[in-house]
C-alpha positions as CSV (number, residue, x, y, z in Angstrom):
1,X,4.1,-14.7,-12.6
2,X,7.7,-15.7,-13.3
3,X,7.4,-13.6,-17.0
4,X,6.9,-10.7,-14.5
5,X,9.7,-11.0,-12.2
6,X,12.4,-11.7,-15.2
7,X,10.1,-8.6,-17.3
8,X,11.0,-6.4,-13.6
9,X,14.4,-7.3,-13.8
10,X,15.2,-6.7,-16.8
11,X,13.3,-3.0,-16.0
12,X,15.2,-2.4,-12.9
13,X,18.6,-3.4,-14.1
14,X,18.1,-1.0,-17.1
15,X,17.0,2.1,-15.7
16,X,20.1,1.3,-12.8
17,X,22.3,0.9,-16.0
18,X,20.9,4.6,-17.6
19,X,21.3,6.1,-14.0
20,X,24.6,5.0,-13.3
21,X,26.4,4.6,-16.6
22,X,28.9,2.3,-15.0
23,X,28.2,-0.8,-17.7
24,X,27.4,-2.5,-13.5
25,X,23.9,-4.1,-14.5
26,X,23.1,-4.5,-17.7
27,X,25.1,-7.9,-18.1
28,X,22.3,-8.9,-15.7
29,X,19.4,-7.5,-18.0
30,X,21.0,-9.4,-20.8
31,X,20.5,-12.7,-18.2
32,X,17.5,-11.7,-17.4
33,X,16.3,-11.2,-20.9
34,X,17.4,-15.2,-21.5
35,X,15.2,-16.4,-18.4
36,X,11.8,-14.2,-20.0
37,X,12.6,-15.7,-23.5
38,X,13.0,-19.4,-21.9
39,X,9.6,-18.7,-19.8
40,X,8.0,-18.0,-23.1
41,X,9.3,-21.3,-24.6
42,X,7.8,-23.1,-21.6
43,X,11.0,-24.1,-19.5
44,X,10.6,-24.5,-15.8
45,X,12.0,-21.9,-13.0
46,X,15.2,-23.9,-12.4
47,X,16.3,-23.8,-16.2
48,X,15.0,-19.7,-16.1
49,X,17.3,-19.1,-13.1
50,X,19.6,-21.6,-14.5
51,X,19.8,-19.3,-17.7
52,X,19.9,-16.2,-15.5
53,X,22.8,-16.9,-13.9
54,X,24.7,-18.6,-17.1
55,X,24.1,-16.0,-19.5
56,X,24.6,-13.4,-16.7
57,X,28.0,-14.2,-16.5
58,X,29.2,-15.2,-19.7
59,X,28.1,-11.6,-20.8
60,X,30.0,-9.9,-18.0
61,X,32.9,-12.4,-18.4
62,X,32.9,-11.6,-22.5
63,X,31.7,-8.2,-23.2
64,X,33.3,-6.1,-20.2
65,X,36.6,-6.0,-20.4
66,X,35.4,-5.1,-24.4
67,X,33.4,-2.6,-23.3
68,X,35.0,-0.8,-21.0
69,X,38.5,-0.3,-23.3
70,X,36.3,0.9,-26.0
71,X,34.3,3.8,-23.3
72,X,37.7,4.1,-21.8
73,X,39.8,4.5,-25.2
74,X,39.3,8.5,-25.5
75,X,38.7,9.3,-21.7
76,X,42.2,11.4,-21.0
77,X,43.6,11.5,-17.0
78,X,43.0,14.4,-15.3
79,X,44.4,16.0,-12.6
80,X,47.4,13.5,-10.9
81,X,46.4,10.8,-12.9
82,X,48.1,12.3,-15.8
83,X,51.4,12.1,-13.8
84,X,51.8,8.5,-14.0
85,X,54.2,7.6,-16.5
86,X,56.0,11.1,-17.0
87,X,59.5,11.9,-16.4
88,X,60.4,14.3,-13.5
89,X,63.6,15.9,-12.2
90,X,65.1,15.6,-9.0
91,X,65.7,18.2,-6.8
92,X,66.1,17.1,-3.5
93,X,67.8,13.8,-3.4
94,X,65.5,11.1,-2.6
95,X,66.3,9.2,0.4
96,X,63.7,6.8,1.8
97,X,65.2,6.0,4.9
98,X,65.6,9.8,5.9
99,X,62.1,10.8,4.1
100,X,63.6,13.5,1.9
101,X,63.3,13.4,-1.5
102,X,61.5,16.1,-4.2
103,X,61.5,16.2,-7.4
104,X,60.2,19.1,-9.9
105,X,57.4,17.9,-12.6
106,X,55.3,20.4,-14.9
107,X,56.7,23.3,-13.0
108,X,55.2,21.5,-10.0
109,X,57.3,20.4,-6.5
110,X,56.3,17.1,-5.3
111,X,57.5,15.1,-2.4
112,X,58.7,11.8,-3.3
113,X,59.7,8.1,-2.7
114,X,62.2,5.7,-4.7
115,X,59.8,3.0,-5.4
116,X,63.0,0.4,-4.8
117,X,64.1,2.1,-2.0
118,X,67.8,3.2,-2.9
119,X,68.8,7.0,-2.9
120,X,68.4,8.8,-5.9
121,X,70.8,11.9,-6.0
122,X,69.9,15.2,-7.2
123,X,69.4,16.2,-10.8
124,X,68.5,13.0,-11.8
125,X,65.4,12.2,-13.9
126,X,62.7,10.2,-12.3
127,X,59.8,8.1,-14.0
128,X,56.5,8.4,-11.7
129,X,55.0,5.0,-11.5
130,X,52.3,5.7,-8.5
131,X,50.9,8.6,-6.0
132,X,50.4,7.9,-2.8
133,X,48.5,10.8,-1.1
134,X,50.5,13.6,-1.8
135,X,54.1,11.5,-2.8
136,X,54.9,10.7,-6.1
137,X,56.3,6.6,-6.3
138,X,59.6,7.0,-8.5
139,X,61.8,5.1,-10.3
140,X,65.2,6.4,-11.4
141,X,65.5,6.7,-15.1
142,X,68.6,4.9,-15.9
143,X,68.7,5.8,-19.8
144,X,68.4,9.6,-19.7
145,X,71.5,11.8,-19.9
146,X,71.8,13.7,-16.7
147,X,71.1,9.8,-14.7
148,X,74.4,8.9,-16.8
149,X,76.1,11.6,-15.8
150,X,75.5,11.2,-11.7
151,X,76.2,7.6,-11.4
């Protein structure tokens, strides 16, 4: 009876796995797999569960991180996820306190918010570190000419 259940899980967690493609359950069919193979070899249902649970986690723990860098590697943001990281220009001084601020990024107005909090005058270039609903997070980037030039 056990060499069903762990042959049922191993079933269920791989056709969860194909229908979801989220690499969520199939660290558990690999424990799962363990516990059928140590049922085989005669061990007991503590040492199956035991398994289970132990090679369970050392596969989620070893291969996921792994895993998901190499699915992730050629997946390319979309949308305002590709924002993140890109320089825009300022065009409406930034003042948190006052809740002005918007800058100008791929021919795009956005409102937005110093991340640190201090005023950022117009004309300056911005770094977008995080979106917030419909504000970009900005940082003032110090190094580019026309930041120079207004402080």
């Amino acid at each position: 009876m056990e060499g069903i259940f762990w042959l049922a899980v191993i079933i269920l967690m791989s056709v969860i796995e194909i229908i979801t493609l989220g690499l969520t359950t199939i660290w558990f069919a690999g424990g799962a797999l363990a516990a059928f193979l140590a049922y085989l070899l005669g061990a007991n249902l503590v040492m199956q569960a035991a398994l289970f649970v132990l090679v369970s986690v050392v596969l989620l723990a070893a291969t996921r991180p792994l895993a998901v860098k190499f699915f992730n590697k050629d997946r390319t943001k979309t949308n305002v996820d590709s924002l993140i990281g890109k320089t825009a220009v300022v065009i409406e001084g930034i003042d948190n306190l006052n809740q002005k601020g918007r800058v100008s990024v791929n021919g795009q107005e956005w409102m937005a918010r110093a991340v640190d909090g201090m005023p950022i005058p117009q004309n300056a270039q911005v770094e977008i570190v995080d979106i917030i609903g419909v504000k970009l997070l900005v940082k003032e980037d110090l190094h580019s000419p026309k930041s120079l030039a207004s402080h």
